[in-house]
C-alpha positions as CSV (number, residue, x, y, z in Angstrom):
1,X,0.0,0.0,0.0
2,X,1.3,3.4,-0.9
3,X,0.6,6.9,-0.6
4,X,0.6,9.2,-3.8
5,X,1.4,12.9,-4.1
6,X,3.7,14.4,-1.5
7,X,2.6,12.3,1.6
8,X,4.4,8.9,-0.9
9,X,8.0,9.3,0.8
10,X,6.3,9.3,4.2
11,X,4.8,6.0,4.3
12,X,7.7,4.4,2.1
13,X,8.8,2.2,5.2
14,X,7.1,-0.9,4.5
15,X,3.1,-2.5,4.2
16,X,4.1,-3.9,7.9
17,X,4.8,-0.4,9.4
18,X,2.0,1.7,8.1
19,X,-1.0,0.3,11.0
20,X,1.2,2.1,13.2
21,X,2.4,5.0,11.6
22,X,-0.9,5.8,9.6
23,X,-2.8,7.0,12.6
24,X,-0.2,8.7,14.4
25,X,1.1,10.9,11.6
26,X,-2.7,12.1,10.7
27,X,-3.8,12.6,14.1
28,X,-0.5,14.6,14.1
29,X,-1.6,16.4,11.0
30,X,-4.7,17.3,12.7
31,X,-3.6,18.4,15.6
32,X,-1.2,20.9,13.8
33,X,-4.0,22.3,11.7
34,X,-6.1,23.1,14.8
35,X,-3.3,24.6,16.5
36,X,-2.9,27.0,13.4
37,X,-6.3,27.9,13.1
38,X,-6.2,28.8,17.1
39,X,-3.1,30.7,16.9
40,X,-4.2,32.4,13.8
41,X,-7.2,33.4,15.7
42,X,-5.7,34.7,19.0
43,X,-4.0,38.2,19.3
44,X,-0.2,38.1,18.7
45,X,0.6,38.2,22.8
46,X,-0.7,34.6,22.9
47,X,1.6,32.7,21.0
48,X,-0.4,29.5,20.4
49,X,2.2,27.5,18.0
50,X,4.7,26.7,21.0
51,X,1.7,23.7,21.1
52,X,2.9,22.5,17.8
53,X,5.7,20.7,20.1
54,X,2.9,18.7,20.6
55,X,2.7,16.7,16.6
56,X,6.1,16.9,16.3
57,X,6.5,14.8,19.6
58,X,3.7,12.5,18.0
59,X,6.1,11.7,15.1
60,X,8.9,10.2,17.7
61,X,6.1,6.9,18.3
62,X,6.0,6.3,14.3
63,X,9.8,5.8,14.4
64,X,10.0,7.4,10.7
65,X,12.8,9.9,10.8
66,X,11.2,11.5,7.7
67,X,7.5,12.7,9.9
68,X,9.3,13.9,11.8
69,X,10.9,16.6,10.2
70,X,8.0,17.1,7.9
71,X,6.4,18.0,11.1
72,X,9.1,20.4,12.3
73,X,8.7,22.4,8.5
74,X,5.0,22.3,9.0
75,X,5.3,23.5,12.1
76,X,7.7,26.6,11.0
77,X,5.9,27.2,8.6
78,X,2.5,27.5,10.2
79,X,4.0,29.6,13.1
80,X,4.8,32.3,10.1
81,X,1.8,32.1,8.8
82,X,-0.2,32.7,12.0
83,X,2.0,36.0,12.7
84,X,1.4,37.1,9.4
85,X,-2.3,36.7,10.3
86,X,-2.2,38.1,13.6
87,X,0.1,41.3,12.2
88,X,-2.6,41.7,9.5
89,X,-5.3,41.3,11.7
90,X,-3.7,43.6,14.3
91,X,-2.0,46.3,11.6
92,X,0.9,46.3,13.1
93,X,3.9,43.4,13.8
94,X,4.7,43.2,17.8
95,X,8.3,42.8,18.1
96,X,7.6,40.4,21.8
97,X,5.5,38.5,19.4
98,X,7.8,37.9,16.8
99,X,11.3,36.7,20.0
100,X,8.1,34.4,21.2
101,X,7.3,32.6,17.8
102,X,11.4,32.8,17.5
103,X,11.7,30.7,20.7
104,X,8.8,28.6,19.3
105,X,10.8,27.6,16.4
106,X,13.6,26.8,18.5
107,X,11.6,24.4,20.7
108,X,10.6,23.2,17.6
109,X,14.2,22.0,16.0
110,X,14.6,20.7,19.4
111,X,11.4,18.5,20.2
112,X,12.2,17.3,16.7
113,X,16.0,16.7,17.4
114,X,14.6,14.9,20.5
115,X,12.2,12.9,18.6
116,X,14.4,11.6,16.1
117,X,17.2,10.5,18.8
118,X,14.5,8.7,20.8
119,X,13.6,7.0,17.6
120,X,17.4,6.3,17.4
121,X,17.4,4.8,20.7
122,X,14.6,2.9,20.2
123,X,15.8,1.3,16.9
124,X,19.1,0.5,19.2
125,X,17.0,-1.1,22.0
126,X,15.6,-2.9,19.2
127,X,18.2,-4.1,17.4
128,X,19.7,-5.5,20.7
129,X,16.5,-7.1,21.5
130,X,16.7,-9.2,18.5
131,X,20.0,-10.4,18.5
132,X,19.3,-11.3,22.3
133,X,16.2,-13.4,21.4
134,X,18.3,-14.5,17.7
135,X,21.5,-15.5,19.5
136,X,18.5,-17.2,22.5
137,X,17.3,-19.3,19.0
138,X,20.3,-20.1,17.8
139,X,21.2,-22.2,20.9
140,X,17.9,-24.0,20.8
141,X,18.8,-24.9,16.9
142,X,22.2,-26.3,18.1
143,X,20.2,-28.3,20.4
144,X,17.9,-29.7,18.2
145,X,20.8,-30.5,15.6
146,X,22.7,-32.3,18.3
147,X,20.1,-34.3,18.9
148,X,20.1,-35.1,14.9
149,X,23.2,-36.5,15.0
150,X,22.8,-38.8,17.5
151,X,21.9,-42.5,16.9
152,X,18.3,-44.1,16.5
153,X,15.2,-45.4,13.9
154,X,12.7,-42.5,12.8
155,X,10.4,-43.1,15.2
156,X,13.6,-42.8,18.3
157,X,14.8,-39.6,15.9
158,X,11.2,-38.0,16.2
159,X,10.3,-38.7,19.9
160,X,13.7,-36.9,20.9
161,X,13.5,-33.7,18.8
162,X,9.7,-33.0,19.9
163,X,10.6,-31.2,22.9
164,X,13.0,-29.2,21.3
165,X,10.7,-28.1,18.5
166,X,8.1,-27.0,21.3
167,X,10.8,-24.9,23.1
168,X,12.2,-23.7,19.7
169,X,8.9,-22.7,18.3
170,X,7.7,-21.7,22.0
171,X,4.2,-23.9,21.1
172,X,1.7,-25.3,22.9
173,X,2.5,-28.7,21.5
174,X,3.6,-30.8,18.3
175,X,2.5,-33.8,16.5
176,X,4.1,-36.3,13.9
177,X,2.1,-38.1,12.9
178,X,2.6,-41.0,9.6
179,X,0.0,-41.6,6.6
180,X,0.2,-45.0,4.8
181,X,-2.2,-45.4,1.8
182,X,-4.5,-42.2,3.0
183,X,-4.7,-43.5,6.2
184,X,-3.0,-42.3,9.6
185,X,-0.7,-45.1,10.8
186,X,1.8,-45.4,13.5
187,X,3.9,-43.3,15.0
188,X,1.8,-40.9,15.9
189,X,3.9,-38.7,18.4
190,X,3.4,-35.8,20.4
191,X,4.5,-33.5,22.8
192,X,2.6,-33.1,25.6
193,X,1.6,-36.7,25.3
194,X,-1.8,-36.1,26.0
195,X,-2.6,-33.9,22.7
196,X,-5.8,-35.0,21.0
197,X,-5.4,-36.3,17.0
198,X,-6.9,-38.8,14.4
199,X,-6.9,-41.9,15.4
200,X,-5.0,-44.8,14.4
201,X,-6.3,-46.0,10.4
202,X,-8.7,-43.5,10.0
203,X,-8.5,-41.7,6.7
204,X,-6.9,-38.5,6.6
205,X,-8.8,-35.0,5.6
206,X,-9.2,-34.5,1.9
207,X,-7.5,-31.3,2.2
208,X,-4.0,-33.2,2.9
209,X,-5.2,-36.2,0.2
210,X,-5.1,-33.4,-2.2
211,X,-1.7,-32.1,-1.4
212,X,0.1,-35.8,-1.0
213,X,2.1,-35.7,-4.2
214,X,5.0,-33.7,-3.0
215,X,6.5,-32.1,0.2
216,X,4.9,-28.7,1.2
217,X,6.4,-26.2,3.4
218,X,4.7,-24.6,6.7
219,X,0.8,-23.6,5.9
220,X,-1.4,-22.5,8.0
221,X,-3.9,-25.3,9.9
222,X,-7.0,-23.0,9.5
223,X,-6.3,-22.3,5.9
224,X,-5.8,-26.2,5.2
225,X,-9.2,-26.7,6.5
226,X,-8.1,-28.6,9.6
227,X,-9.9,-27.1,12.1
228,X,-10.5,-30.3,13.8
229,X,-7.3,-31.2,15.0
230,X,-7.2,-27.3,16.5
231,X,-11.0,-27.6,18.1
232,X,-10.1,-31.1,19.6
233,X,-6.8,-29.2,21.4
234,X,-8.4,-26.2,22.3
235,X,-6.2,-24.3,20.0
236,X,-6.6,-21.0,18.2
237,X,-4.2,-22.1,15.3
238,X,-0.9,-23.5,14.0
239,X,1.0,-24.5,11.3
240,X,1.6,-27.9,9.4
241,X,3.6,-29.3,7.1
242,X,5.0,-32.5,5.1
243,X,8.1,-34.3,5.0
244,X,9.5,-36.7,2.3
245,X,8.6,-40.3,2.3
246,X,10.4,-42.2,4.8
247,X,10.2,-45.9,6.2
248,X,7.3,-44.6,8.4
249,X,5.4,-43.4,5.3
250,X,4.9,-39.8,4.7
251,X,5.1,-37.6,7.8
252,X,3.4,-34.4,8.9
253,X,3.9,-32.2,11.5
254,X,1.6,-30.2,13.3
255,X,2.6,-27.4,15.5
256,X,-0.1,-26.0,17.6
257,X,0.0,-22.4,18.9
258,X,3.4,-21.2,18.4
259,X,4.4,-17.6,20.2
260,X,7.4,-17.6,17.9
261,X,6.6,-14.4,15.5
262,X,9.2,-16.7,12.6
263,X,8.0,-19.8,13.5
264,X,7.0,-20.5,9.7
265,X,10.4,-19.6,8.3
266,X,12.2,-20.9,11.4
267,X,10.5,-24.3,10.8
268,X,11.4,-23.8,6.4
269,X,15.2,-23.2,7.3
270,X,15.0,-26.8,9.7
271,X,12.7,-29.2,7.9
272,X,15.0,-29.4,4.9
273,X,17.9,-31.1,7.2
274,X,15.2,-33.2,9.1
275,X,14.2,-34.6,5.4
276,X,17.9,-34.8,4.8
277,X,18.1,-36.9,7.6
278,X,15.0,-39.1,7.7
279,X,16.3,-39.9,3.9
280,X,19.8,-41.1,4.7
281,X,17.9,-43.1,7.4
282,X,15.6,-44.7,4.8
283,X,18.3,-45.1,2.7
284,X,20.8,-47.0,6.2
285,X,17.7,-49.0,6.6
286,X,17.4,-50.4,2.8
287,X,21.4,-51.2,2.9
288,X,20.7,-53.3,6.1
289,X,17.7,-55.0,4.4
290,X,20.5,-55.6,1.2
291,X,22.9,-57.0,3.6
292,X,21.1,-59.6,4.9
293,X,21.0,-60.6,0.8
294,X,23.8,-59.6,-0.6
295,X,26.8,-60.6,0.6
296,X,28.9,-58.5,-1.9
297,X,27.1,-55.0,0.1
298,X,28.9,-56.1,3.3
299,X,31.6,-53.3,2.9
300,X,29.7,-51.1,1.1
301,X,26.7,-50.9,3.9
302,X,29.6,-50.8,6.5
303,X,32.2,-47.8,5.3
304,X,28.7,-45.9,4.2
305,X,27.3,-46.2,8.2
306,X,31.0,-45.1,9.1
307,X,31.1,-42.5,6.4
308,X,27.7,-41.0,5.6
309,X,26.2,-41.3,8.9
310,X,25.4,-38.4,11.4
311,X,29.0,-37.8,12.8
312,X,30.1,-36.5,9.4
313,X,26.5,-34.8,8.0
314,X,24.8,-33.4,10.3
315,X,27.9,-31.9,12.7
316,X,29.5,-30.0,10.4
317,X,26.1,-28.5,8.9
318,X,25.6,-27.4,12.8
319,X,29.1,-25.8,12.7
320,X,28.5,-24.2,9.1
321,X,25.2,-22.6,10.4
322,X,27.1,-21.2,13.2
323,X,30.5,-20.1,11.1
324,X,28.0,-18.2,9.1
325,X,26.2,-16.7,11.5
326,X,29.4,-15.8,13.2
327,X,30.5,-13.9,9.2
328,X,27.1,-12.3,9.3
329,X,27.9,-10.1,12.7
330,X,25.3,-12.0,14.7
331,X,27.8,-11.5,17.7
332,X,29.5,-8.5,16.5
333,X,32.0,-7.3,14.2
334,X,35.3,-10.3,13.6
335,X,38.8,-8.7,13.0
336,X,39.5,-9.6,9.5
337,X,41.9,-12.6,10.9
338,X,39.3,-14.5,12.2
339,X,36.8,-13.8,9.4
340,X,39.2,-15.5,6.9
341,X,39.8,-18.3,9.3
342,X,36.4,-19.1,9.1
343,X,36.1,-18.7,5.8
344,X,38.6,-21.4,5.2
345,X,37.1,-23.3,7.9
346,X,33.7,-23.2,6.3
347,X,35.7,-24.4,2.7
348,X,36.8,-27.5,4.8
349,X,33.6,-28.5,6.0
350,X,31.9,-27.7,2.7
351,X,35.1,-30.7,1.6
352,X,34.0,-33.0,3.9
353,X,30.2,-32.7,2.8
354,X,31.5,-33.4,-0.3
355,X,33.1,-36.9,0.6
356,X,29.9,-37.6,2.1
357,X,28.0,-36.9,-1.1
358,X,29.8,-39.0,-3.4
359,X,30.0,-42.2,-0.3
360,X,25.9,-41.5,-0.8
361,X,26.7,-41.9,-4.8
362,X,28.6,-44.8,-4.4
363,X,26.1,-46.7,-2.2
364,X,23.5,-46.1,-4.8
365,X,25.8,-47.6,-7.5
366,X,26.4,-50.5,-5.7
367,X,23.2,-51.4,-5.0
368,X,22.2,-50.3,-8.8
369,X,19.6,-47.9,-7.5
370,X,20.8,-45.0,-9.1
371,X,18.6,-44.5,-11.8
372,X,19.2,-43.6,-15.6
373,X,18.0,-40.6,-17.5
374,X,19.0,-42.0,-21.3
375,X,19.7,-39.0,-24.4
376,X,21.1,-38.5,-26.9
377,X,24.0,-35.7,-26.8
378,X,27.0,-34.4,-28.6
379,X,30.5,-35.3,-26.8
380,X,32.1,-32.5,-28.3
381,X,29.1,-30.1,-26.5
382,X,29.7,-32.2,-23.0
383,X,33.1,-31.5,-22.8
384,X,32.6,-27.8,-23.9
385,X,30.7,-27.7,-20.9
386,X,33.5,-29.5,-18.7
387,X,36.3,-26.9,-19.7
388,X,34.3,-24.3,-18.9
389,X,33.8,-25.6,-15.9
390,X,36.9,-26.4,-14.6
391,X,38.9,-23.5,-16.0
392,X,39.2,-21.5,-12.9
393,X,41.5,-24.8,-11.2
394,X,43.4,-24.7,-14.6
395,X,43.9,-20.9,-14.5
396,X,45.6,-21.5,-11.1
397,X,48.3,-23.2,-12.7
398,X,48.3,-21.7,-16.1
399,X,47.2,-25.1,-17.4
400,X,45.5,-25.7,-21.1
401,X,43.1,-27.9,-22.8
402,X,43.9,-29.7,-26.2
403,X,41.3,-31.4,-27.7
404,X,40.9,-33.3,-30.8
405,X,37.1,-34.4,-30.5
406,X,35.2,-35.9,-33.8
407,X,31.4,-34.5,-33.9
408,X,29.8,-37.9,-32.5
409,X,26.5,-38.4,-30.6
410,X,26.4,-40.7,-28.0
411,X,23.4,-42.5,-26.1
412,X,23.6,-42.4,-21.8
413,X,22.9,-40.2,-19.1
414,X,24.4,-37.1,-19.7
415,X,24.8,-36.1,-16.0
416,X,26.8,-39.2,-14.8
417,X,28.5,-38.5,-18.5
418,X,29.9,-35.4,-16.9
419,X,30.8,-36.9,-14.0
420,X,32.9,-39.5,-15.4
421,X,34.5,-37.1,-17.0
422,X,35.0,-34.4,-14.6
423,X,36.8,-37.0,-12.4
424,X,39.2,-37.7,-14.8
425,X,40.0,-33.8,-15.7
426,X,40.4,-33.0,-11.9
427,X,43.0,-35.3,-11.5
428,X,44.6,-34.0,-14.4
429,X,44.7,-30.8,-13.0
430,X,45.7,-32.0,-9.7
431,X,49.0,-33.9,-10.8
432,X,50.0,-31.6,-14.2
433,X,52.6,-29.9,-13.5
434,X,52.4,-25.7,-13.7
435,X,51.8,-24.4,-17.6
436,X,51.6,-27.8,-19.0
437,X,48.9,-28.9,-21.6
438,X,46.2,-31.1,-20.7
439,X,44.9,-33.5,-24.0
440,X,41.5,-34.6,-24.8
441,X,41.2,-36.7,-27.8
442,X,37.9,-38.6,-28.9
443,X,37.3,-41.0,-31.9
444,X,35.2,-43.9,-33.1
445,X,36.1,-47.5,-33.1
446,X,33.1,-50.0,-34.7
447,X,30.2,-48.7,-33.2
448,X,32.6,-47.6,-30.0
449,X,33.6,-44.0,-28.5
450,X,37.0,-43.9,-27.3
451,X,38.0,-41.0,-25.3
452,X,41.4,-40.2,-24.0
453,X,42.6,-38.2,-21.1
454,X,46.1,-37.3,-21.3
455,X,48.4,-35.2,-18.7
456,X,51.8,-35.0,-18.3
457,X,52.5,-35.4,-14.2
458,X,55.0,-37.7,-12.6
459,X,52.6,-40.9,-13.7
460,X,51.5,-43.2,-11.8
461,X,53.8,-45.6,-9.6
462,X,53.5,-49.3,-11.2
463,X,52.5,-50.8,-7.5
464,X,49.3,-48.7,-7.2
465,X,48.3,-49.2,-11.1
466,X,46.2,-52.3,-10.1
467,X,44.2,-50.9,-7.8
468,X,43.6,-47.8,-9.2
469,X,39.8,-48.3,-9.7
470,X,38.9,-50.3,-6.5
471,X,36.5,-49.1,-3.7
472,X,38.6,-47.2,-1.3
473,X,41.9,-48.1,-3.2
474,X,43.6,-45.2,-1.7
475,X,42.7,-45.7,1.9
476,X,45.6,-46.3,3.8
477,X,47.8,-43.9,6.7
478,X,48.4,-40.5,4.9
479,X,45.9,-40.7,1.5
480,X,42.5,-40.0,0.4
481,X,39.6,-42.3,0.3
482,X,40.7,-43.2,-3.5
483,X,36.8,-42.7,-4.5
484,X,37.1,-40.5,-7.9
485,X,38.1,-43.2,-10.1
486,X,35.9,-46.1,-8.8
487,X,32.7,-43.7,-9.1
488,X,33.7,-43.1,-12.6
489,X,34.1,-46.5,-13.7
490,X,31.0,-47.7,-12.2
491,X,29.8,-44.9,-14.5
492,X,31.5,-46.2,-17.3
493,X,30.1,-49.8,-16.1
494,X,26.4,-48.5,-16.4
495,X,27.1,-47.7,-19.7
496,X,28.3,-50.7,-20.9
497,X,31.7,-49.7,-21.3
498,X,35.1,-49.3,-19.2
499,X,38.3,-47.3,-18.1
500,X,41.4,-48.1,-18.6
501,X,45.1,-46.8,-17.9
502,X,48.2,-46.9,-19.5
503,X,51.5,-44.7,-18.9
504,X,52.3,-41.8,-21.2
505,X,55.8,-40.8,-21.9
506,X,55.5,-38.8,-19.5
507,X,52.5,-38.6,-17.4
508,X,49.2,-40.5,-17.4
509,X,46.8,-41.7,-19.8
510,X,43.2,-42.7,-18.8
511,X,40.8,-44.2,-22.1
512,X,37.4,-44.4,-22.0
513,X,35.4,-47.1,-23.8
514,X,31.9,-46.7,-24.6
515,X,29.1,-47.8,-26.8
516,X,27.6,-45.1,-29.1
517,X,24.1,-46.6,-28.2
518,X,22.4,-48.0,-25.2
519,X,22.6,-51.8,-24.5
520,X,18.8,-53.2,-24.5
C-alpha cells in the first residue's frame, strides 16, 4: 500500500509499518492544523504554535525519521503564517510576538531533534532485543541439531527432537504423525503426550489427500481446512507441514499455537535437514535390508554407516550454520583474521560434505539404484561444458586444454557422463605440473567411443596401477579415500563400457570405452 502525491516518501517504510504510523502521523496532521487555526485566531501576545511541540512529539512513536521533520517544517511554517495573520489582523507586527514565535521555532528544532534520537534509541533497543532473542534461537537450533546427530530409527529420531521443537517454536505442542495409503498409521507422536489427533487408520482430511504428491512447506492449519485437530486441542491455530517419504510413510507435522513471530520460516530453514536426515535413514535401513542378501554389500553398507552417517552430515552443517552466523555479525564485528579463518574453515567442512556426497553416490551404485535418465547428446558439447567448468583450477596453474574431438553423438545419461568425466579432468589438473597442456582426444572404433585423457604429471607408480579403480583403493595412513576413479568406472560400467590406464611418456593416460548406443 502506498501513498501518492507528497505524503508517498512518508509512508515508504514498509506495508508492515503503516498500521502504526498511519494514525499517528494524521492525528499529528490534525492536531497541527487546529493549533494554526487557534493561533491564527488569537492576538499576537498569545503565542499558540509553542503547542505544535505537541505533533512533532507524536512523530517520535511512528519511528520514521522523515514525519518527523516534515512535522518540524510544517510546524515553521505555520508559526509564520499565524504571525502574518495576527500582524494583518492587528495592523501592526509586535516585536515580543515575533522573540516568542522565534523561541517557538527553537523548541521546535529541538522536540524534533529529541524525537528523532528517541527513535534512534529505540531502533538501538531494538536491534539488541533481536540479537538477544536470535543468539537465545540459535542455541535452541544447536540443540535440536545435536540431537540429529545422535543415533536411532525415525520413530527414536522423532520422539527426541519434539521437545526441542516445542521450546524452539515456543508452542503449545507438536505432533508427527505417519499416513500409509491415505490412512493415519503409527507413530503418531506428540508432545505433551496427552494432545488430542486422528486416530489410528482413520483416513486423513481430503485437504491433505489433495496435497500428497509432493512435500509442502509450513501452511497455516485454519487455511488447510483442519480445524479439527485445533478444536479437539483447544487451539486458536498453527502451522503444518509434510516431510518426504520415509520408512514410516509420509510424515506431517503439526505445530499447535506457536508464540514464535518466525515460527513458519524458522521451521522452512529446519525441515529441509530433518528430510535430509529421515532420507539417509531410509536409505541406512534399505542397505541393512541388502545386507542380509547380498553378501557382496557387506563393505559397502559398513564404510557408508562409518562415512555417511550423522557424525560427518549433520555436525559439520551445525558448525557451518554457526561459522556463518558468526560472518554475518550475529555476535559483532570479527577482525578480519578470524573472518578469513572461518572462511577457510567453512571451505573445509563444505570438503568433507562433499566426501559424504559422493559415499551416498557410491552406495547407490552399488546397490544399482541410481537410476538412468538416457539422451542422446554431442561429446564435443559435454566437454565444452567440462572446460568451462573447470577453468578456474586450470587458470591456477596456467594449465590448457587440447582437444581433438570428432562430432559424434552418444546414447547415456548425460549427467553421470559429466561426472565421469569431470573426475578424470580433476586429477589432471591435480597432478599436471604448472603451464603444462592437458589433451583430450575422442574418436570412433566400430560402433565404440574412445576417449582419451592425457596429462603429463609424474605418472602413476607401477605398484598402485592395479588398484587404481577399487572401492577405497587409496585408503591407507596419509591418503584420500581413492573414491574419484571407482565412481567413474562404475559410470563407465552402467554404460556398458570401461576405463582403462596406461602410462604416457610422461604422465598418465586414462581411455574411456563406450558404446555409441544403449545396450537393450
Amino acid at each position: 500500500m502506498t501513498f501518492p502525491g507528497i505524503f508517498g516518501p512518508l509512508f515508504s517504510k514498509g506495508p508492515q509499518d503503516l498500521p502504526r504510523s498511519r494514525p499517528i502521523f494524521f492525528l499529528a496532521l490534525f492536531l497541527s492544523f487546529c493549533i494554526f487555526v487557534l493561533d491564527a485566531l488569537t492576538p499576537q501576545k498569545l503565542v499558540v504554535s509553542i503547542l505544535q511541540d505537541v505533533p512533532i512529539a507524536m512523530t517520535g512513536l511512528t519511528l520514521d525519521r522523515r514525519q518527523t521533520i516534515f512535522m518540524v517544517f510544517l510546524g515553521i511554517i505555520s508559526n509564520i503564517l499565524a504571525e502574518a495573520i495576527n500582524a494583518h489582523a492587528e495592523g501592526a507586527i509586535s516585536p515580543v510576538a515575533v522573540a516568542n514565535r522565534l523561541f517557538s521555532v527553537v523548541s521546535f528544532l529541538l522536540i524534533g531533534y529529541l524525537a528523532m534520537r528517541i527513535r534512534e534509541s529505540a531502533l538501538e533497543a531494538g536491534k539488541t532485543l533481536s540479537l538477544q532473542r536470535r543468539a537465545e534461537r540459535d542455541r535452541s537450533i544447536r540443540a535440536l541439531l545435536e540431537e540429529l546427530s545422535r543415533e536411532g530409527n525415525t520413530r527414536e529420531l522423532l520422539g527426541r527432537i519434539a521437545p526441542h521443537f516445542v521450546g524452539l517454536l515456543d508452542a503449545r505442542g507438536i505432533v508427527f504423525a505417519s499416513v500409509r495409503d491415505g490412512h493415519w498409521c503409527a507413530p503418531i507422536l506428540s508432545d505433551p503426550p496427552d494432545l488430542s489427533f486422528w486416530t489410528e487408520g482413520e483416513a486423513i482430511p481430503g485437504s491433505l489427500a489433495l496435497l500428497m504428491s509432493r512435500p509442502f512447506g509450513p501452511h497455516s492449519i485454519s487455511h488447510m481446512s483442519l480445524v479439527p485437530v485445533l478444536e479437539k486441542n483447544g487451539s486458536d491455530g498453527g502451522l503444518v507441514a509434510r516431510l518426504s517419504p520415509g520408512d514410516e510413510g509420509d510424515i506431517f507435522l503439526f505445530v499447535l499455537d506457536p508464540r514464535e513471530a518466525d515460527a513458519a520460516s524458522i521451521l522452512g530453514e529446519i525441515l529441509p535437514v530433518l528430510e535430509d536426515l529421515l532420507r539417509r535413514l531410509e536409505l541406512l535401513n534399505h542397505l541393512q535390508d541388502k545386507n542380509r542378501t547380498l553378501v557382496r554389500q557387506t563393505a559397502v553398507i559398513r564404510d557408508l554407516v562409518s562415512g555417511v552417517s550423522h557424525d560427518i552430515r549433520t555436525p559439520l552443517l551445525a558448525q557451518n550454520m554457526n561459522m556463518d552466523l558468526a560472518l554475518d555479525g550475529a555476535w559483532g564485528n570479527i577482525p578480519p583474521g578470524i573472518s578469513t579463518l572461518l572462511e577457510q574453515m567453512v571451505q573445509s567442512n563444505q570438503s568433507l560434505l562433499d566426501l559424504s556426497n559422493r559415499l551416498l553416490l557410491l552406495s547407490r551404485y552399488e546397490l544399482n539404484d541410481q537410476p538412468m535418465d538416457w539422451a542422446f547428446f554431442s561429446v564435443a558439447d559435454l566437454f565444452d561444458e567440462i572446460f568451462l567448468d573447470l577453468a578456474p583450477l586450470a587458470d591456477r596453474k596456467a594449465l590448457r586444454f587440447r582437444s581433438c574431438l570428432s562430432p559424434e553423438t552418444i546414447e547415456g545419461d548425460r549427467r553421470e557422463m559429466k561426472r565421469l568425466f569431470l573426475n578424470l579432468l580433476d586429477n589432471a589438473i591435480k597432478w599436471s605440473p604448472q603451464g603444462e597442456e592437458i589433451d583430450v582426444s575422442c574418436e570412433r572404433r566400430e560402433g565404440r567411443i574412445v576417449v582419451t585423457v592425457a596429462d603429463r604429471g609424474p605418472g602413476i607408480p607401477a605398484e598402485m596401477a592395479p588398484r587404481l579403480f577399487r572401492r577405497f583403493g587409496g585408503l591407507h595412513p596419509g591418503s584420500g579415500f581413492g573414491l574419484g576413479l571407482y565412481l567413474a568406472q562404475q559410470v563407465a560400467r552402467l554404460h556398458g563400457g570401461g576405463i582403462s590406464y596406461r602410462p604416457g611418456d610422461p604422465g598418465s593416460q586414462f581411455v574411456v570405452d563406450l558404446p555409441i548406443r544403449r545396450r537393450l
